[in-house]
Structure formats: structure tokens, C-alpha cells
VOGUTI-210932 format. One line per 10 residues: their letters; for each residue x, y, z of N, C-alpha, C. Coordinates in pm, whole numbers. Atoms other than C-alpha are relative to their C-alpha. Layout:
REM residues N
a	X Y Z X Y Z X Y Z | ...
This chain:
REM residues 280
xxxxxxxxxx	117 -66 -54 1378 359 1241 35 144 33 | -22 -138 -44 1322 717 1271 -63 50 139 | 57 -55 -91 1241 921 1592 -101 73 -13 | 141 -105 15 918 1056 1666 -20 137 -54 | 33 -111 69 804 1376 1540 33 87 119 | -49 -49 -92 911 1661 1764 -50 146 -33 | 61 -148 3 734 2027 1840 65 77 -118 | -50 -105 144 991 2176 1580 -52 -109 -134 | 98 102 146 867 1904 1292 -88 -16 -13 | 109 37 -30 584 1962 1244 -55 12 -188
xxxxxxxxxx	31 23 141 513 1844 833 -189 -25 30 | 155 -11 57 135 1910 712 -44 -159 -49 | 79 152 9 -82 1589 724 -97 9 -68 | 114 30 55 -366 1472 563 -22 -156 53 | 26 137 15 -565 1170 673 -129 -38 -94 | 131 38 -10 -832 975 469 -1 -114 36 | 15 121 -60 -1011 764 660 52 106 124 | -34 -46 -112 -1060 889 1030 -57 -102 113 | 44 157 -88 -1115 519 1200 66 -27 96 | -69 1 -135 -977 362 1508 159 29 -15
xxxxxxxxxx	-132 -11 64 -608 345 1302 41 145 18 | -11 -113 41 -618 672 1182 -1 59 145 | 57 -49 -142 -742 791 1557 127 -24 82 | -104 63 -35 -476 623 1689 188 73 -15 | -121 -31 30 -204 739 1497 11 167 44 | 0 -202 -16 -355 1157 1508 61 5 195 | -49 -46 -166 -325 1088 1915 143 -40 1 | -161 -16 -53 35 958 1916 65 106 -40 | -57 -114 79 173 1224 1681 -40 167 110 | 58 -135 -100 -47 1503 1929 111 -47 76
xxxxxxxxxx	-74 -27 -103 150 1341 2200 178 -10 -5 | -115 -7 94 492 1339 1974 8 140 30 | -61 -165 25 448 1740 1960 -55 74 -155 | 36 -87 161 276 1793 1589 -139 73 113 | 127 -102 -61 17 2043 1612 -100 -8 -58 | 159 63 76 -318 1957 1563 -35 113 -115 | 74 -107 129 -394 2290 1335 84 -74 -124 | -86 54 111 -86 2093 1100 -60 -122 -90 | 26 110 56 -338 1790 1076 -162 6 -72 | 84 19 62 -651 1737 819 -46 -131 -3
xxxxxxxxxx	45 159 38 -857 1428 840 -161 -23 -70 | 106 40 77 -1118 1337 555 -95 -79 49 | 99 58 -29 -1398 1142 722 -139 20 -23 | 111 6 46 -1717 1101 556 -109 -4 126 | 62 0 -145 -1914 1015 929 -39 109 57 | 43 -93 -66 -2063 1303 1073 76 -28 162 | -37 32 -167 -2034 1153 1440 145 -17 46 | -169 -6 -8 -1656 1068 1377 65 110 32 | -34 -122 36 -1603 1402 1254 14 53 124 | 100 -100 -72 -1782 1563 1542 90 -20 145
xxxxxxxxxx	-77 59 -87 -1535 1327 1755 133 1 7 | -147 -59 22 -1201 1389 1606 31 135 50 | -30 -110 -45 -1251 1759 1635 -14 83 141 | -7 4 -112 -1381 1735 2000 123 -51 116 | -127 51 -76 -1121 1519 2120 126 -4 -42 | -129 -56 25 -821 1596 1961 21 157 -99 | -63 -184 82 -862 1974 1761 44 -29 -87 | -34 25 123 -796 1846 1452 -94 89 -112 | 110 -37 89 -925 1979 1148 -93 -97 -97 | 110 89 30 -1206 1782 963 -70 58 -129
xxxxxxxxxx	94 -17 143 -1368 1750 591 -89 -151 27 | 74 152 46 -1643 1497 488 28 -16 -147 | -1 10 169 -1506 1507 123 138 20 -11 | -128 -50 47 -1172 1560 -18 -53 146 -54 | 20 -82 106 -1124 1903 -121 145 115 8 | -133 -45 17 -823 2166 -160 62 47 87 | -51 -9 -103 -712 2213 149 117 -139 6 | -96 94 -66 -556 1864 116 146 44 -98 | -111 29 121 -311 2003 -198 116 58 115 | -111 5 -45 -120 2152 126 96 -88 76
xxxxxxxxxx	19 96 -88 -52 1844 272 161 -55 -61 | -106 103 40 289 1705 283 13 -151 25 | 21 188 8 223 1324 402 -149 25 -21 | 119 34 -18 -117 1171 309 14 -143 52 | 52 129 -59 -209 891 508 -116 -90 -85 | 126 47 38 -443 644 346 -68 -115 99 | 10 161 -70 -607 437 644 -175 26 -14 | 118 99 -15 -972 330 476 31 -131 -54 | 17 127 14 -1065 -5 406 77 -19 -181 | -52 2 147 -875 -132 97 -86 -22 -102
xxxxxxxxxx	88 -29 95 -1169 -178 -91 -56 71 -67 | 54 -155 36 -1262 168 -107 99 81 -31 | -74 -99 2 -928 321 -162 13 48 -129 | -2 -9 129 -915 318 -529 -123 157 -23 | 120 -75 10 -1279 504 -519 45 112 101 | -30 -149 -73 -1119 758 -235 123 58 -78 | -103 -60 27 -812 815 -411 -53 86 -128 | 63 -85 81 -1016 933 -732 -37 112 -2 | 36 -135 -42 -1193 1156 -533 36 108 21 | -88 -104 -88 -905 1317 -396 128 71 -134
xxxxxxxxxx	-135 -37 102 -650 1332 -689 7 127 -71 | 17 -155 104 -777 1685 -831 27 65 123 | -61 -99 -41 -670 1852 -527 125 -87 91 | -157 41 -92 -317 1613 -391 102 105 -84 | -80 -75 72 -38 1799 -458 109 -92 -11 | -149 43 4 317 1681 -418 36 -81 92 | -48 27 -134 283 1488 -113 87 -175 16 | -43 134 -55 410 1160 48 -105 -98 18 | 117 63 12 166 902 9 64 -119 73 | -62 95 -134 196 649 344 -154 -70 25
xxxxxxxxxx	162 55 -13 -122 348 302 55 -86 129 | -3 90 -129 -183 170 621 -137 -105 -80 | 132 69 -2 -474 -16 406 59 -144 -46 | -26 116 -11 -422 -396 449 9 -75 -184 | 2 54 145 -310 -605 113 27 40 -134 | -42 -94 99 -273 -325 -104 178 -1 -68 | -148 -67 36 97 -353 -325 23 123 -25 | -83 -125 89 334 -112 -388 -40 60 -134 | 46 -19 119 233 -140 -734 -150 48 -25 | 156 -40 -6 -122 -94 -706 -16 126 29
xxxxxxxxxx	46 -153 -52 -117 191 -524 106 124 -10 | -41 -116 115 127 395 -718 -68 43 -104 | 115 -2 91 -133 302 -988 -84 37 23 | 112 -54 -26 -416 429 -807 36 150 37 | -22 -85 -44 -253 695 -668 68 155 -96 | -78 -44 105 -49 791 -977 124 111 66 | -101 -81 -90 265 868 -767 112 -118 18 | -143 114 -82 608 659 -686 39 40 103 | 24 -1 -125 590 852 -379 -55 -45 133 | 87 26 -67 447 602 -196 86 -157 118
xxxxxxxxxx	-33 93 -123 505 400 128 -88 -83 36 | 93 72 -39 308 81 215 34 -61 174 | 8 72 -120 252 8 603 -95 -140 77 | 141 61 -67 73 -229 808 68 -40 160 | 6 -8 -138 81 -161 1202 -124 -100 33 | 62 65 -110 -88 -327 1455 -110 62 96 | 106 -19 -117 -399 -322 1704 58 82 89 | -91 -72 -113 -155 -219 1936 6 122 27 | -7 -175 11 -99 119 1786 -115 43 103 | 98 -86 -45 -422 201 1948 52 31 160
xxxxxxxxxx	-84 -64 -146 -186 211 2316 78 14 -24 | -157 -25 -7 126 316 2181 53 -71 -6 | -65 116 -17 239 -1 2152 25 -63 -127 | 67 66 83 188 -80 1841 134 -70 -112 | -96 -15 56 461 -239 1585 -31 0 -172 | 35 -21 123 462 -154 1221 114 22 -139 | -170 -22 133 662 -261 901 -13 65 -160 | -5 -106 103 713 -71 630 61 -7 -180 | -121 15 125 833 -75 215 -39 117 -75 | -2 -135 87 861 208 7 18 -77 -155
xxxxxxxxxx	4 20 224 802 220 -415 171 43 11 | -99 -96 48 1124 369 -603 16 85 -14 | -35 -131 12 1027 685 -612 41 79 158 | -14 -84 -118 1093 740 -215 153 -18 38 | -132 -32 -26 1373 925 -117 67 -15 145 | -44 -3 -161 1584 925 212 -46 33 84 | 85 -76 -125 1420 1194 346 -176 -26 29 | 123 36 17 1094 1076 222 -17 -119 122 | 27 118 -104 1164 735 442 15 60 163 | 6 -36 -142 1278 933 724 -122 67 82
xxxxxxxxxx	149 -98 -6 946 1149 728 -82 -134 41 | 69 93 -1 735 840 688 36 -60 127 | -27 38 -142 916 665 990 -48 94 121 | 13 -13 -126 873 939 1182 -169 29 75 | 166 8 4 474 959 1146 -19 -141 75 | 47 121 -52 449 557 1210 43 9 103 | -71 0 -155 684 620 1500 -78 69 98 | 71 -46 -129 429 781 1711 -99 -59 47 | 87 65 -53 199 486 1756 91 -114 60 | -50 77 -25 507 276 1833 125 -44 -33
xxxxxxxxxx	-131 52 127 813 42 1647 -38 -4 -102 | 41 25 189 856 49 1291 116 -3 -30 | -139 87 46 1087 -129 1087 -9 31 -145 | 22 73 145 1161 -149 732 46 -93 -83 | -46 149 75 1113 -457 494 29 69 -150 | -13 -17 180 1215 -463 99 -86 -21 -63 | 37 106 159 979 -617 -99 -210 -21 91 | 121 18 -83 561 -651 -25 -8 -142 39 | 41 164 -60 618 -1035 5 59 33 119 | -62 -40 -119 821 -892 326 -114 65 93
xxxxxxxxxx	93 11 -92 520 -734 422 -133 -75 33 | 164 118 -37 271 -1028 383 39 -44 116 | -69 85 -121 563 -1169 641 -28 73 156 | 23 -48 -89 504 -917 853 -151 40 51 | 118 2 16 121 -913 799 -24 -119 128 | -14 122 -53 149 -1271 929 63 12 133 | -96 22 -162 375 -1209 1242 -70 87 80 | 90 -91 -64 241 -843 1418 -84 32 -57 | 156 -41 10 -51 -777 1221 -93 -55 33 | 94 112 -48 -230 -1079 1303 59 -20 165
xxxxxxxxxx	-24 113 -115 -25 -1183 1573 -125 68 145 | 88 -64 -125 -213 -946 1859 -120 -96 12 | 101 144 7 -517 -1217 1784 75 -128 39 | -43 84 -81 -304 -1443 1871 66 -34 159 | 0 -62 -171 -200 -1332 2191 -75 -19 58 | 91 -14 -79 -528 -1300 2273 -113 -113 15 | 41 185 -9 -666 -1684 2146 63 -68 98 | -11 85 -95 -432 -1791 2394 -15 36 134 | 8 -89 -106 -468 -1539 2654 -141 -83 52 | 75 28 -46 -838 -1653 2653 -48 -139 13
xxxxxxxxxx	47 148 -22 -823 -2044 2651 100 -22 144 | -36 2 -121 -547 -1995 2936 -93 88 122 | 176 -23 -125 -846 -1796 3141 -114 -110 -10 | 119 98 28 -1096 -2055 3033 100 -114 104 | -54 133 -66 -814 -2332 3168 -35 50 196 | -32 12 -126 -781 -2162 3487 -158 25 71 | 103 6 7 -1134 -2132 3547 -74 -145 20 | 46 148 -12 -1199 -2493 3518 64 -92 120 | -67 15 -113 -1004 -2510 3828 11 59 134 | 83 -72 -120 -1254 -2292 4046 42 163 -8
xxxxxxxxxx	-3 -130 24 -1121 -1936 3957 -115 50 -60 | 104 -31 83 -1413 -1724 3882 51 116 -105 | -28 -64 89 -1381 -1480 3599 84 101 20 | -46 -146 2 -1250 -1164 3688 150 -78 59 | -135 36 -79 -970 -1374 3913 85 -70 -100 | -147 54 117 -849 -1571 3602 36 98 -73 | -101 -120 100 -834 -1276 3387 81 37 50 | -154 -55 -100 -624 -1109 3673 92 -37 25 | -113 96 2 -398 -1397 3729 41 -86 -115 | -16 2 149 -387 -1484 3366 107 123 -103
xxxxxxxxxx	-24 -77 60 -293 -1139 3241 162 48 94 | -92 -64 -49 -54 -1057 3524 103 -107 30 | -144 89 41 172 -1380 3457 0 -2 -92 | -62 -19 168 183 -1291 3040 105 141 82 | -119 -121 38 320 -950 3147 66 -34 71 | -133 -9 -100 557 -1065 3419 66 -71 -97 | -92 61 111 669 -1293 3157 67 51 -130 | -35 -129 109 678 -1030 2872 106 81 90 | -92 -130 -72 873 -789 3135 146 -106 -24 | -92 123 -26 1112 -1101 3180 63 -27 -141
xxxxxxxxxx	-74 8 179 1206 -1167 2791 14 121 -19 | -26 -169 33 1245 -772 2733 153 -38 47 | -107 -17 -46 1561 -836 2915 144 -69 -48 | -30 50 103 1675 -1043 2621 55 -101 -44 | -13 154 -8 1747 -1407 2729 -67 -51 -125 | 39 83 114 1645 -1649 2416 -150 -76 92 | 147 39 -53 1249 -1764 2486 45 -114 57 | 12 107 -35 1401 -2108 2515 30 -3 121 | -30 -7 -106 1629 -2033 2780 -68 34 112 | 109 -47 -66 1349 -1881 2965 -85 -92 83
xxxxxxxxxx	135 81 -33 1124 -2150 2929 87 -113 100 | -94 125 7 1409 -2426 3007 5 70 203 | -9 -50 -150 1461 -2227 3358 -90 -36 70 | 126 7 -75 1102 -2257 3479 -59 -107 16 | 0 122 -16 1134 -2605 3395 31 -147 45 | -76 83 -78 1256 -2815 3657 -82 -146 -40 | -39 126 24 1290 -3227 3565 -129 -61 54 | 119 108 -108 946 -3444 3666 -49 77 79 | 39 -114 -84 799 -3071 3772 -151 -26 -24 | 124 -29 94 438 -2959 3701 0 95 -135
xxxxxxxxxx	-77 -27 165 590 -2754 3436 28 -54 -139 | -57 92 92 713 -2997 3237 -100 -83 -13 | 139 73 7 405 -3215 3307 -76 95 -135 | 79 -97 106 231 -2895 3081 9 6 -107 | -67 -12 118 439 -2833 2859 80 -151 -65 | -15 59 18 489 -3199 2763 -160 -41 -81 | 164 -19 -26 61 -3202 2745 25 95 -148 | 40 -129 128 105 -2862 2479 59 -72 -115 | -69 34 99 381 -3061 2278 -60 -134 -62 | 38 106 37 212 -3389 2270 -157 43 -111
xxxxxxxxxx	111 -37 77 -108 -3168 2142 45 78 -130 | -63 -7 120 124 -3075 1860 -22 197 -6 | 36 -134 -9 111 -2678 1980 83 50 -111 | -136 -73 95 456 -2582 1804 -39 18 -142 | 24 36 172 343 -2695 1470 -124 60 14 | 113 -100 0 -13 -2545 1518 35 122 -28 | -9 -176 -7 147 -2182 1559 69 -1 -149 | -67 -31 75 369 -2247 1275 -93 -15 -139 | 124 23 99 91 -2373 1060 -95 102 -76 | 116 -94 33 -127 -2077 1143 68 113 -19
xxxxxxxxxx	-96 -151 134 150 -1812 1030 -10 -57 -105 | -29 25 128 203 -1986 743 -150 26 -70 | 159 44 55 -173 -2020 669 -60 227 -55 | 15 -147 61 -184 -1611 720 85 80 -44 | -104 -52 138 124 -1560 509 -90 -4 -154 | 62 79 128 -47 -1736 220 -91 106 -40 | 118 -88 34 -382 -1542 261 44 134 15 | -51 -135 22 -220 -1207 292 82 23 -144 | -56 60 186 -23 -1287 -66 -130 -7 -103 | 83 94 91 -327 -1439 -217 -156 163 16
xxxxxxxxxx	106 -104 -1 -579 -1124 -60 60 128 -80 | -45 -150 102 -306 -830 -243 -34 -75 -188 | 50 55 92 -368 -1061 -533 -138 56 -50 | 134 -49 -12 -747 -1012 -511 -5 115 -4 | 46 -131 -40 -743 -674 -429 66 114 -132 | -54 -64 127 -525 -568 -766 -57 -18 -93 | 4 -2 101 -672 -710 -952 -8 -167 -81 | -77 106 83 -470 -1041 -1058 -87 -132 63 | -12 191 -56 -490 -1408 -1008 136 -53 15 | -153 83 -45 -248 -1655 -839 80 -75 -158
């Protein structure tokens, strides 16, 4: 992983696509040290537009046009359906740049082909990004160079972690773990408020005492004990603990979670499929 971007680095951006992602990423990088006059973001939206350049000083097109050929990274975060049809648009004025897609499903291969570049980096971050939090894994084509990966890291690095995998089946894996997982966090976040609720807490008091034993527990694994050991501590012999968590195992939880990665491994594989083109 590379370090954030820093007041002296400040490489010429381009985003298309100026959505919550994209939004996301222009504010960490502002608070990294790039300089908003360094960044361009393509958004078709009037009201977006009108919102990027209010709240962060960015500069702003509703079209591709030659302003982006100075652009040393392009970002691509629209919808992968449309990128093919934005990259068209844009290809008579890209120049030489670094091409870094955050658009879900899209291979390596594809979008060298659309892009007509081996300069190209495929990401897929997280919800998270939108607090800085966000984690995001990464594979590069063959045509990216050292410095090319270090550049690219240090762009994703301002919404958060970023890692890099080899291979796009590496990032269906990681599709499956933090891209989805934040939904999962938050399926159980809200059936453990629903539980405690059914036990006379009214709303606002389970969210509060719900949310503020995940993070004491999140603060608590940061410190880098093994989950089991964790759990095994809090679990004293014929406790109410163990009463629970005997209750989650008998409802076959373990195998549920493992089920439902696997389930959005599959469909993340099976949607870059779709989205190239091919069949399984």
C-alpha cells in the first residue's frame, strides 16, 4: 500500500462519474493535500455539478471534452453499464493517462478493451470510503508499471486501506468480503436492535446500546487477539453467553455467513461475465 497523496503530489485527475464514490474519494484526496484546481470531474447532472463545485472547488464538465487529455489518472466511477458508452465519449480527448475503474464487475480485460489502454487498474472499495474508512482491493492489467501502482494506491489511499490482489477472480474475493460485507454488518447490526427491542428497549436506546457494544468490540479486536480468542473470553461455562451463542450455532449461523460469501463470490464472477460480454 501506498501513502496518501501529499500537498507536494499533486498528479492531474480526471473523474467520470461524480456520484457518492467519486464524492467520496475527491473529499479524501482534498483532505490528503491535492488541490482541487488539479481535479476535473465529468458529471452529466446539473445539480451534482452545481454541488461538487460548491462544496469542494473542483472543476466540473457535463461532457467529456479536452481538458481531460491533461489528466494523469482517470478515475472511472459510473455505473458499469454505461462505461463502455462513457469511455467512447471520452477517448478523442484521453491522453496518456492512468486509467483506475472503481465500476463494479468490470475485468481487466474488458476494460483495456473499452478503454484501449493496458494502463489500467481495476478497484472495488467500499461504502465505507464515504467516512474514510473505507477498504479497497486492487489488480492492475500488464501494462502498469511500478510507479503507475504506486500512483494508483496513492489516490485509493485517501478514502482509506487498499491492498493489492493478482488476478480479477481475487477481486470477485474481495467483492464478496468488503464490498458487500458493510451490508452485512449492517443485517446484523439491525436484527441485533430488533432483538433488543423485543426486550422493552425502545428504538433510539437499542440503536445506542447496539451500536456502542459493535464498536467497543471492534476497538477490542484492533488490538489483534484471534476473534476466537475474544469470543472464548466473554464466554464463561453455563453463562448467558454461551446460552446465545449455542442458540446462533444451533441456528446454523457459521454456515449461513459462509454460504452467503460464497453465494456473492459466485454472482460477482458470473455478473463480470454478463457485463463482457461472455457466458459461464
Amino acid at each position: 500500500m501506498s501513502a496518501p497523496l501529499t500537498a507536494k503530489s499533486h498528479p492531474r485527475l480526471a473523474f467520470i462519474g461524480g456520484g457518492q464514490m467519486a464524492s467520496a474519494m475527491v473529499a479524501g484526496l482534498l483532505r490528503a493535500g491535492q488541490d482541487p484546481a488539479s481535479i476535473l470531474v465529468v458529471e452529466p447532472t446539473p445539480a451534482q455539478r452545481a454541488h461538487l463545485e460548491q462544496t469542494l472547488q473542483v472543476s466540473t464538465a457535463a461532457c467529456a471534452d479536452a481538458r481531460l487529455s491533461a489528466a494523469d489518472v482517470v478515475v472511472w466511477a459510473v455505473k458499469p453499464q454505461v462505461l463502455r458508452q462513457a469511455a467512447d465519449a471520452a477517448r478523442a480527448h484521453l491522453g496518456a493517462a492512468l486509467h483506475v475503474s472503481i465500476a463494479a464487475g468490470l475485468s481487466l480485460q474488458t476494460l483495456s478493451d473499452w478503454l484501449h489502454s493496458q494502463r489500467v487498474v481495476r478497484a472495488m472499495p467500499n461504502t465505507a470510503a464515504l467516512v474514510g474508512a473505507g477498504v479497497t482491493g486492487m489488480a492492475a492489467a500488464e501494462g502498469v508499471s511500478a510507479a503507475d501502482r504506486q500512483l494508483a494506491a496513492s489516490v485509493l489511499a485517501a478514502t482509506g486501506h487498499c491492498f493489492w490482489v493478482d488476478s480479477d477472480e481475487r477481486i470477485d474475493a474481495v467483492t464478496a468480503v468488503s464490498g458487500s460485507g458493510p451490508a452485512y454488518v449492517f443485517h446484523f447490526l439491525e436484527a441485533f436492535q430488533a432483538a433488543a427491542q423485543t426486550l422493552g428497549f425502545d428504538t433510539e436506546a437499542a440503536r445506542e446500546l447496539v451500536l456502542r457494544t459493535a464498536a467497543g468490540a471492534v476497538a477490542q479486536a484492533q488490538l489483534g487477539e484471534p476473534f476466537g480468542m475474544l469470543r472464548a473470553r466473554v464466554t464463561s461455562p453455563q453463562g448467558t453467553t454461551a446460552a446465545a451463542l449455542n442458540c446462533l450455532d444451533a441456528q446454523g449461523t457459521p454456515q449461513a455467513m459462509q454460504a452467503a460469501v460464497r453465494a456473492a463470490y459466485e454472482r460477482a464472477a458470473a455478473l463480470s461475465l454478463e457485463l463482457s460480454g461472455q457466458t459461464a
